[in-house]
C-alpha positions, -999 to 999 in steps of 0.1 A, spaced: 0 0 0 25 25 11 49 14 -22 17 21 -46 9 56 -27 49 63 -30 52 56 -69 13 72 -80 15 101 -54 -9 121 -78 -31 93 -84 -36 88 -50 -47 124 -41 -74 121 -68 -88 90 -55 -87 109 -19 -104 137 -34 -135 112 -45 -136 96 -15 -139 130 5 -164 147 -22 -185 109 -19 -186 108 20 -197 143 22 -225 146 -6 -234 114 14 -234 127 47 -255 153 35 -287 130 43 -274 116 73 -297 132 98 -326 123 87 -315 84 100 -306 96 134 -324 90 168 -325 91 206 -337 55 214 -329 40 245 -342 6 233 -324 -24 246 -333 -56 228 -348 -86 247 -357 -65 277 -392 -62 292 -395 -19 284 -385 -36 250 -419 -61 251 -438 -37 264 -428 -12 235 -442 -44 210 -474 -45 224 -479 -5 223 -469 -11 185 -487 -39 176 -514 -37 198 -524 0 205 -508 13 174 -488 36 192 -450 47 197 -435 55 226 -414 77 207 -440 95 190 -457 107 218 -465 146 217 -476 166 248 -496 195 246 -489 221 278 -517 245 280 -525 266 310 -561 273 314 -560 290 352 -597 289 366 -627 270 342 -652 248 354 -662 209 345 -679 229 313 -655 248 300 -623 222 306 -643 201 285 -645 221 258 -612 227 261 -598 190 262 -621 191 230 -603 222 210 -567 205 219 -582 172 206 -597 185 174 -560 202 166 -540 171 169 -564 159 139 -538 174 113 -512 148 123 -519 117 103 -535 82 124 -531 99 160 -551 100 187 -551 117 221 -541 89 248 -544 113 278 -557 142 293 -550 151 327 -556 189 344 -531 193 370 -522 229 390 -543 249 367 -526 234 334 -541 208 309 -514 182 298 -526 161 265 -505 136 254 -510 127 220 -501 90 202 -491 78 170 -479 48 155 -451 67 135 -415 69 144 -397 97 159 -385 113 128 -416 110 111 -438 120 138 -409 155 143 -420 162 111 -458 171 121 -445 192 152 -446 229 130 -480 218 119 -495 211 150 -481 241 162 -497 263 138 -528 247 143 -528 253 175 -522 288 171 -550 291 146 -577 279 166 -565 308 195 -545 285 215 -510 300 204 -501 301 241 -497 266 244 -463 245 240 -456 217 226 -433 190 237 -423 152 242 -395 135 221 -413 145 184 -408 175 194 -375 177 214 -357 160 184 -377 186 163 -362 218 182 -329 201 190 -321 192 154 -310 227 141 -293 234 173 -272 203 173 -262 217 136 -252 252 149 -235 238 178 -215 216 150 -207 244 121 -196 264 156 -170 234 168 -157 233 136 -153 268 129 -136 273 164 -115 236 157 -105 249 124 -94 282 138 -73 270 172 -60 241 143 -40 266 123 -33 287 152 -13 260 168 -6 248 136 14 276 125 31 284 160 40 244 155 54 237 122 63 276 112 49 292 85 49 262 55 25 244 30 30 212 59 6 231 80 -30 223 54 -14 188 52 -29 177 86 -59 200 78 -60 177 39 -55 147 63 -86 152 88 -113 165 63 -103 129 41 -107 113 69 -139 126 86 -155 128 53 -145 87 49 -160 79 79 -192 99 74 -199 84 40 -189 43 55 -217 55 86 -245 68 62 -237 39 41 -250 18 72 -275 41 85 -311 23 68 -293 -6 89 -276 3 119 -296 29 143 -273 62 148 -276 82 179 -283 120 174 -250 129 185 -228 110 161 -221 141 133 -204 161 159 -186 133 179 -173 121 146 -163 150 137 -149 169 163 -133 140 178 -121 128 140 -107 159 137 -85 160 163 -75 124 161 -63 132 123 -45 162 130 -25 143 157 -16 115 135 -7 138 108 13 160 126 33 131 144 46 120 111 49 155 100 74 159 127 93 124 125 98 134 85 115 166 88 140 151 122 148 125 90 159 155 72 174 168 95 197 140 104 201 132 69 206 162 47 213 144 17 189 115 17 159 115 -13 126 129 -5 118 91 -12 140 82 14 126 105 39 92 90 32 102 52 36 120 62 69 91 82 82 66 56 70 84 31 88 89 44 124 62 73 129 36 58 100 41 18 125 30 40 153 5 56 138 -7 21 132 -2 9 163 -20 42 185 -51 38 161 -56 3 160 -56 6 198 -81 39 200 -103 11 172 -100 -16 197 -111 4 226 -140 19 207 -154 -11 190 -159 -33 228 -189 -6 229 -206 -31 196 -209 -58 224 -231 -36 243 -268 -48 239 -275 -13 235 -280 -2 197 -275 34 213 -241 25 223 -232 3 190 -241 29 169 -213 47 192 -190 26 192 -194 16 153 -188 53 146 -160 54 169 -138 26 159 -146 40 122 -126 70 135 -88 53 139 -95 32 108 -98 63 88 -70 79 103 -50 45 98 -59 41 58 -53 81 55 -22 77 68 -8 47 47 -21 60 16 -30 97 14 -2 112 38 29 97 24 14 107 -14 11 142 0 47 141 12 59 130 -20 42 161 -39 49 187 -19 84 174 -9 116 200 1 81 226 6 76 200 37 107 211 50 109 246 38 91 275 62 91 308 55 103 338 81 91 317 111 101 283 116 75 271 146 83 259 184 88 218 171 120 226 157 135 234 193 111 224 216 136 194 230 162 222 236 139 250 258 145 254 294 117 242 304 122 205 288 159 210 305 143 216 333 123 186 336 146 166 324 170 174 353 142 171 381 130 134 364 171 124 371 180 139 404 142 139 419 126 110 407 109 94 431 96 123 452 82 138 415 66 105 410 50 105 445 38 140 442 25 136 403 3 106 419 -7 123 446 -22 147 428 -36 126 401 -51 111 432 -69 143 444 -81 154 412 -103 113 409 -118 123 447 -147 137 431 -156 102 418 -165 92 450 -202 115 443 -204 101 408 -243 88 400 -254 80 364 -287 90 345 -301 72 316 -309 106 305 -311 143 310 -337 155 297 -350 190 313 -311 194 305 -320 216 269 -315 248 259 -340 275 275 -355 291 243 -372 259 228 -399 253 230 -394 222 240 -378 230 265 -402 255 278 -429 228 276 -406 206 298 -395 235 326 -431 249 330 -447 211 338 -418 199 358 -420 230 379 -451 226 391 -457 187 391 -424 175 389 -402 162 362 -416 125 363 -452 142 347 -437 141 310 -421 106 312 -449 80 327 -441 43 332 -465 24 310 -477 -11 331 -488 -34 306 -515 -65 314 -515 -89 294 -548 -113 301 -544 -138 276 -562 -152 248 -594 -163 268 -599 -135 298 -622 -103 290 -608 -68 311 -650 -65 312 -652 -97 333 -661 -78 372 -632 -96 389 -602 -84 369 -620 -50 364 -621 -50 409 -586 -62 408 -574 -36 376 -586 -8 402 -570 -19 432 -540 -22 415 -537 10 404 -550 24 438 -522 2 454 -496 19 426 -511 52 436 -501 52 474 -463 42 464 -445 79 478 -425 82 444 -459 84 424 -478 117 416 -509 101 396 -520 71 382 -546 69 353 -566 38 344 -598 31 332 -619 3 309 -620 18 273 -594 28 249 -566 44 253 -564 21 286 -576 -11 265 -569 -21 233 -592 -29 203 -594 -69 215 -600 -65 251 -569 -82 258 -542 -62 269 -547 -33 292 -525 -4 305 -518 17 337 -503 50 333 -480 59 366 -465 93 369 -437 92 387 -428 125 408 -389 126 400 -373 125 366 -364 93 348 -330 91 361 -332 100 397 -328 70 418 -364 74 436 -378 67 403 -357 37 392 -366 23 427 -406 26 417 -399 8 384 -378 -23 403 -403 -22 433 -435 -22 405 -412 -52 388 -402 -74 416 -429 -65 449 -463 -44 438 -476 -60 406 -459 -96 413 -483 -93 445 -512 -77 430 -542 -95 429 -541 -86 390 -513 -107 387 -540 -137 391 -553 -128 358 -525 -111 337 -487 -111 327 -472 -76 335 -446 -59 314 -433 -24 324 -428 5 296 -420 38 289 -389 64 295 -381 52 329 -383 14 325 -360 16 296 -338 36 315 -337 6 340 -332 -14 313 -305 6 295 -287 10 335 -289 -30 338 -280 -40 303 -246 -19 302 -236 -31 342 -242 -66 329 -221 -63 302 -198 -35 308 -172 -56 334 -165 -83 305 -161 -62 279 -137 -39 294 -113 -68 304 -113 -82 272 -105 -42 255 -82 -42 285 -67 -81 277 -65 -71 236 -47 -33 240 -24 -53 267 -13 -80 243 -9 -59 214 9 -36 232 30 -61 247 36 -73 212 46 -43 198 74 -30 229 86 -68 233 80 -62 274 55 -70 297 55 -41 318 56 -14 298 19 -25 289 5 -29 321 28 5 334 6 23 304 -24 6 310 -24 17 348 -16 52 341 -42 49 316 -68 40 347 -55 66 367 -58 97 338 -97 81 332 -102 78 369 -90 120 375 -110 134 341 -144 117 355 -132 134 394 -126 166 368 -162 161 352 -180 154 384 -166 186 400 -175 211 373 -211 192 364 -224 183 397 -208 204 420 -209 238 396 -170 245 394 -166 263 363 -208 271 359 -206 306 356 -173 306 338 -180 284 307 -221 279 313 -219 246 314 -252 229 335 -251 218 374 -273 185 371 -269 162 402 -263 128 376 -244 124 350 -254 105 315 -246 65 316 -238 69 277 -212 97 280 -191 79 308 -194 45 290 -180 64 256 -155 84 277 -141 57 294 -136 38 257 -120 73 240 -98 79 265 -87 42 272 -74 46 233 -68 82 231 -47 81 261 -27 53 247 -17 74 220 4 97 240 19 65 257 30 50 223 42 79 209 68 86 233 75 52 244 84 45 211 108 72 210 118 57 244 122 23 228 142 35 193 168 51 221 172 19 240 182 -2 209 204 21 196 225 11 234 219 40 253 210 33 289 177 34 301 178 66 322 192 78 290 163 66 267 137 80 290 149 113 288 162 111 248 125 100 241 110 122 268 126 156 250 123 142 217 83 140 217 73 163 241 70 194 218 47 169 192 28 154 222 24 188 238 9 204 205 -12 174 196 -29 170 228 -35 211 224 -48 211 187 -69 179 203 -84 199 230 -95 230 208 -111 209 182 -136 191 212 -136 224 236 -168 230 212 -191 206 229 -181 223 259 -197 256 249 -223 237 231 -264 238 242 -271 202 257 -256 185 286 -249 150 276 -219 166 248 -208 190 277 -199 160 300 -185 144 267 -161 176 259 -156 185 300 -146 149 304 -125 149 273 -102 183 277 -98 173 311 -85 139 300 -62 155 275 -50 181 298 -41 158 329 -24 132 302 -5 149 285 9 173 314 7 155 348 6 121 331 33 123 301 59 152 313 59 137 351 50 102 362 56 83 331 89 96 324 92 92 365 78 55 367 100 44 338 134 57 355 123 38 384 115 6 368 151 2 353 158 -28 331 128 -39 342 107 -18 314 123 -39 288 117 -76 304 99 -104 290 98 -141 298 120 -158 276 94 -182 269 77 -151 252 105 -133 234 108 -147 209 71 -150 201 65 -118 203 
């Protein structure tokens, strides 16, 4: 591959051109396939979801609520009301109005379709107007049509934003980096081919793989900085060639670059793919769809780099090399006085800068210790929707569980009637026994449709939790319904129960990734370990990395739990205080960083490594390497951190955490981490960094 992109260099940018044209005129219908399903296959939430289907023609998903505040009216004239609301939700296609409830002065009507969530966003603007026609342009709109409605163009804005600011910081740093040169669009070439690759492979798969609303801006913030560190690392490694060797052929330059920096490359992505792609064995299709678009990421960045980067080197060739007035910080960052510095505390003060560095690693993960998870934030939206509006007026004066009810299912059976006088007694004492539960603000029930469906068979109990979805109060109610209430509910004599809705898929979602998550993480863990292990010929170089790889995770989640739950940083960057965090952003985090951290560890450890064979000592490598990559780490990890600061000052909370979590990762590796208590633990270790059992050598 790398010979062919060598001899055709020209060829090979064309063919890079049509693949980034292709994967962004693709791309360009890529939203329309996205969604914010928290379905998890084979679960109950998941049966009860069939039966609302199949049964009551109706999606979860698709449920619209209609806020309108009414303030004094009699029985009279709140019928009439319920009756206007009713008779606007006829311009949305096979609907129907599922519930009505008046509550503090405000009508809620939640209305039900059998349409999926991007279909039934698409009749939000009508029903609005509608609404507004008949003279009730006061009220608001909301449920998940509508959120994903409202939260569409916004997710856009907050995208063009983070990549106008990535693009920006990129050349910035760019410039101050590699000096004023044509080598500074090469990494800029390198990321749009590859975002655009991965874009175009993901909407390729999107009428068969569900994508999570997120996935444009993680892919392409995150592929963005990814690319632009890969790039610039063999950047960097190409023009040290030259410098060594004034005299050797562009050609020569490449095959050496190709074949130190270009193996790493390899190595950092297929380990960033590895880490990503354990999220596929989630039973989640939330968190495939992540981790397919993750792992899509590397691989990218790996075929970019074998093919399109050493082409582009070949082209542009001594104009690599060449910079014009200002020549960029890379050049001498191994010789500055702080590097010296460093360099002379890691020898004569090793241990007591190892302590300290872990010490306050240490202090910076305390933070943990408060860490609770949310299936999902969803009063966490930006104030001006509508939406949104919908959401913080009901939840502030019922409560936040009012917009997400949990759906009990009863299914009777193929030969039971709900009319039969027994299960009808036993339907209402049920509900009466659901009622008195302290976490419950309302329960509806009755015996006709919406609460039974066309064959008398299956019937439904709505239960209105007080709290939201996520709080633990509310995921108590839904395993006390499960296991205690309806179990031992004289209904349960008569019917088979199955719990739906928001908050028993949360459960669901909460249960399926706890179940799974241990496994998978020791096999990513048992993978990155052997390949690492393979590629340094040492056994504890890998598990050195992999524990310093724990450590940086285990201070960026202390880092996000300070600023997002305790308010650190609120009024600074207007980020949101919530008291959970999302289950889906630390799951993600924890497989990003457990690659991306790696990356840092490869690149100078191979420096490390290349010093060792060529017989210097081992105190001796550490430094060599340490000075030799810390200007390329330092500026990758900075160009990294400006492309994703965007979802920090973006508008919804689950891509804060994500950014908050990520710059804080980045920040604490590639400081504390990589200038201190690598370097520090690596002195320490000795020979010891280099050791494997015999038995293993020469396998490996």
């Amino acid at each position: 591959m790398l010979k062919r992109a060598a001899k055709a260099p020209a060829l090979v940018v064309c063919i890079w051109i049509v693949i980034s044209l292709s994967g962004i005129s693709l791309s360009s219908d890529l939203s329309s396939h996205l969604t914010t399903s928290l379905t998890v296959p084979d679960s109950q939430s998941e049966s009860a979801e069939k039966i609302l289907n199949d049964k009551f023609h109706e999606k979860s998903e698709g449920y619209i609520s209609i806020i309108y505040k009414f303030g004094n009216a009699n029985k009279t004239e709140l019928l009439a009301l319920k009756t206007k609301i009713a008779s606007a939700t006829t311009v949305i296609p096979h609907a129907r109005v599922v519930q009505q409830q008046a509550i503090a002065g405000n009508l809620s009507t939640i209305v039900a379709s059998n349409d999926s969530l991007t279909r039934s966003s698409e009749y939000v603007t009508v029903l609005r107007s509608e609404l507004a026609r008949i003279g009730l342009s006061k009220a608001l709109v909301s449920g998940p049509p509508a959120i994903f409605h409202d939260v569409k163009p916004v997710l856009a804005h907050d995208l063009q934003k983070g990549q106008i600011t990535a693009a920006i910081v990129s050349v910035i740093l760019l410039v101050l980096t590699l000096g004023i040169s044509w080598a500074v669009f090469i990494p800029l070439l390198f990321a749009i081919s590859s975002v655009s690759l991965t874009l175009g492979i993901l909407s390729l798969l999107s009428d068969r793989l569900l994508l999570v609303l997120y996935i444009p801006n993680i892919v392409e913030l995150i592929g963005f900085g990814l690319a632009i560190d890969y790039s610039l690392l063999i950047l960097q490694r190409f023009r040290q060639e030259s410098h060594l060797d004034p005299g050797a052929t562009i050609a020569q330059l490449v095959s050496r670059t190709m074949a130190t920096a270009g193996r790493t490359v390899v190595l950092s992505g297929l380990t960033v793919a590895i880490a990503l792609s354990t999220l596929i064995f989630i039973p989640v299709p939330f968190l495939r769809s992540l981790g397919v678009a993750g792992a899509l990421v590397p691989l990218a960045s790996i075929l970019t780099s074998l093919t399109l980067m050493p082409a582009l080197l070949r082209l542009l060739g001594e104009r690599v090399i060449q910079t014009f007035k200002f020549g960029g910080f890379l050049s001498h960052a191994s010789h500055t006085s702080v590097v010296t510095r460093i360099s002379h505390l890691l020898t004569t003060k090793t241990k007591s800068v190892f302590v300290i560095s872990l010490l306050a690693i240490l202090a910076l993960a305390t933070p943990l210790m408060a860490l609770h998870v949310t299936p999902s934030s969803l009063t966490a939206l930006p104030k001006d929707l509508e939406s949104s509006r919908a959401l913080s007026y009901v939840t502030d004066r019922a409560g936040e569980g009012i917009i997400t009810p949990i759906v009990v299912i009863a299914d009777l059976g193929a030969n039971k009637k709900n009319s039969d006088s027994e299960i009808i007694a036993s339907r209402i004492e049920t509900a009466q026994i659901i009622g008195k539960n302290p976490s419950v603000l309302i329960v509806a029930q009755g015996n006709n449709q919406p609460y039974i469906d066309p064959s008398g068979r299956y019937l439904r109990i709505f239960v209105f939790p007080k709290e939201s979805i996520g709080s633990s109060a509310t995921q108590s109610l839904v395993k006390e319904l499960t296991s205690v209430t309806l179990p031992n509910s004289t209904l349960a004599n008569y019917a088979t129960f199955y719990l739906g809705g928001a908050p028993a898929q949360g459960v669901d979602l909460l249960n399926a990734i706890s179940d799974a998550a241990p496994s998978i993480l020791f096999a990513s863990v048992l993978i990155i370990f052997l390949l690492l292990m393979r590629a340094f010929k040492s056994l504890f170089i890998p598990l050195k990395a992999l524990l310093l790889d724990f450590i940086s995770i285990s201070a960026s989640i202390g880092v996000l739990v300070a600023m997002m739950k305790f308010g650190i940083g609120h009024a600074l960057f207007g980020t949101y205080q919530l008291p959970q965090l999302e289950i889906w952003v630390l799951v993600f985090l924890i497989a990003v960083l457990l690659g991306i951290s790696m990356d840092y560890e490869v690149f100078i450890v191979s420096r490390i490594r290349e010093s060792w064979l060529q017989g210097a000592s081992n105190s001796e490598s550490v430094i060599n390497g340490f000075k030799e990559t810390i200007g390329v780490v330092t500026s990758a990890a900075l160009i990294f951190i400006g492309a994703v600061s965007g979802f920090i000052f973006g508008s919804f909370a689950g891509l804060q955490e994500l950014g908050i979590g990520l710059v804080a990762a980045i920040l604490i590796d590639a400081t504390i981490i990589r200038f201190l208590l690598l370097p520090s633990a690596m002195i320490l270790m000795g020979k010891l960094n280099w050791w494997a059992p015999k038995s293993k050598s020469r396998s490996l």
